[in-house]
C-alpha positions in Angstrom: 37.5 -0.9 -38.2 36.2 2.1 -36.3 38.1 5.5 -35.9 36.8 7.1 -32.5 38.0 11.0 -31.7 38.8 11.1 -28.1 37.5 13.6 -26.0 39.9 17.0 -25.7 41.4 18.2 -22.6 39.0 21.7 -22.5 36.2 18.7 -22.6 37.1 17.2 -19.9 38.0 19.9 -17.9 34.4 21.9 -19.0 32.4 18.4 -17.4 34.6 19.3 -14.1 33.7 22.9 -14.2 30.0 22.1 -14.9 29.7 19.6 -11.8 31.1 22.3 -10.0 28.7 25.2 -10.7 25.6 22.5 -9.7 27.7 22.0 -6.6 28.3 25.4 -6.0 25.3 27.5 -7.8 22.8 25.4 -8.0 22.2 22.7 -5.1 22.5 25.4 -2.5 19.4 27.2 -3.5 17.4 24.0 -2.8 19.3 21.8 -0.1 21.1 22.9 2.8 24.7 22.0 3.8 24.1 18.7 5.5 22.4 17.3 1.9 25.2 18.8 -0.2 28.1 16.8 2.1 25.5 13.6 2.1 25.9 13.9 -1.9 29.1 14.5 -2.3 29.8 11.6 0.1 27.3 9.8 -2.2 29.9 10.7 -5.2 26.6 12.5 -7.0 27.9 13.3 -10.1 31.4 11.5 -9.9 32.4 8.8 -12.7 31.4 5.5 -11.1 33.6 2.9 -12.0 31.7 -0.1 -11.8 29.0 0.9 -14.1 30.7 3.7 -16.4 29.8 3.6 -20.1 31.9 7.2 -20.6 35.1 6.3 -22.4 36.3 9.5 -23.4 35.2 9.9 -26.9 33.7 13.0 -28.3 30.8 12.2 -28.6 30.4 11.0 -25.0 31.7 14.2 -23.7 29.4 16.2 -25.8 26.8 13.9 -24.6 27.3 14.4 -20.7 28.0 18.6 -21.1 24.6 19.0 -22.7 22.6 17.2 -20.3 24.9 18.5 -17.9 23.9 22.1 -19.0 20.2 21.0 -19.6 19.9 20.3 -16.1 21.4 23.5 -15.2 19.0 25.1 -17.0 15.8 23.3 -15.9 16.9 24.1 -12.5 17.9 27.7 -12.5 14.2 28.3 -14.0 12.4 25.7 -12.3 10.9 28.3 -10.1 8.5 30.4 -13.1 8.5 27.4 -15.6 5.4 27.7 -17.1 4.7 24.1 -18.3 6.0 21.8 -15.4 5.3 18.6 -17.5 8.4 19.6 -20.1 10.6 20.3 -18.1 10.2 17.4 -15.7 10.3 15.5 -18.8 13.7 17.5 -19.8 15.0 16.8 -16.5 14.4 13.4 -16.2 15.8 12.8 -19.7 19.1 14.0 -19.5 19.6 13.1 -15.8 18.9 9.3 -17.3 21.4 10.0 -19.9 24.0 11.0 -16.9 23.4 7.8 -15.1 23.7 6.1 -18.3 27.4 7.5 -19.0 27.9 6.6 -15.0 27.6 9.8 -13.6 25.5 9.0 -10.9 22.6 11.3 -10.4 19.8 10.0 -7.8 18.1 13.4 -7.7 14.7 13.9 -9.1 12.5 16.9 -10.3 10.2 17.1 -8.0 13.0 16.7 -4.8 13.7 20.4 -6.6 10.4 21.5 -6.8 9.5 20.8 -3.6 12.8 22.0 -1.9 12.5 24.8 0.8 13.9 27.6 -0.7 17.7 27.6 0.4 18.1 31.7 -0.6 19.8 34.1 1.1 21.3 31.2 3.5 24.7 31.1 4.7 26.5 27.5 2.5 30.0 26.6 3.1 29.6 25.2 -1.1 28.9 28.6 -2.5 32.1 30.2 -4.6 33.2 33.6 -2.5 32.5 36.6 -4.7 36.3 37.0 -4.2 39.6 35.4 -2.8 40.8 38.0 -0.6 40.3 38.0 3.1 39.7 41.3 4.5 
């Protein structure tokens, strides 16, 4: 017999807010709008049913934030990294171990490296500094 912890709530909902800064923070300083709605029509970083090996444990969530966060990382200092090879290699390794727990990630380092610089453009993804309209 095996005891498994489930995954807590602030888990779950941390994966959710995590997706949500890549989608909002960090894929429109390297793809415009067009490639941000392709991937979300893509369901880039959605649970996939068919192939999902996340069931909710502890583990699995701790699993998925950190390379969740890794990725983050990489990508918000992908621009002065001083040894390209270790972060690709960071990259690549936790977005495998997305895919594995059936968050589909297609996205690789260099389609980063290589994006035109998306700064200072106008995105319909990016959170509003604030929620009043003047």
């Amino acid at each position: 017999m095996k005891v498994v912890v489930a995954s807590t709530e602030e888990q779950e909902r941390h994966i959710d807010e995590l997706v949500e800064q890549l989608y909002t923070e960090i894929f429109p300083r390297f793809f415009p709008d067009k490639e941000i709605r392709y991937l979300k029509g893509q369901k880039v970083l959605k649970p996939q049913e068919s192939d999902q090996m996340y069931n909710g444990t502890l583990k699995d969530a701790f699993h998925i934030i950190s390379s969740l966060q890794a990725v983050i990382a990489v990508l918000d200092h992908i621009d002065n990294c001083k040894d390209e090879k270790e972060y690709q290699e960071m990259f690549d390794r936790n977005s495998n171990n997305l895919n594995e727990y059936g968050y589909f990630f297609p996205l690789s380092f260099s389609q980063f490296k290589e994006a035109e610089s998306q700064e200072g453009e106008f995105s319909q993804f990016i959170k509003p500094a604030n929620s009043l309209i003047i």
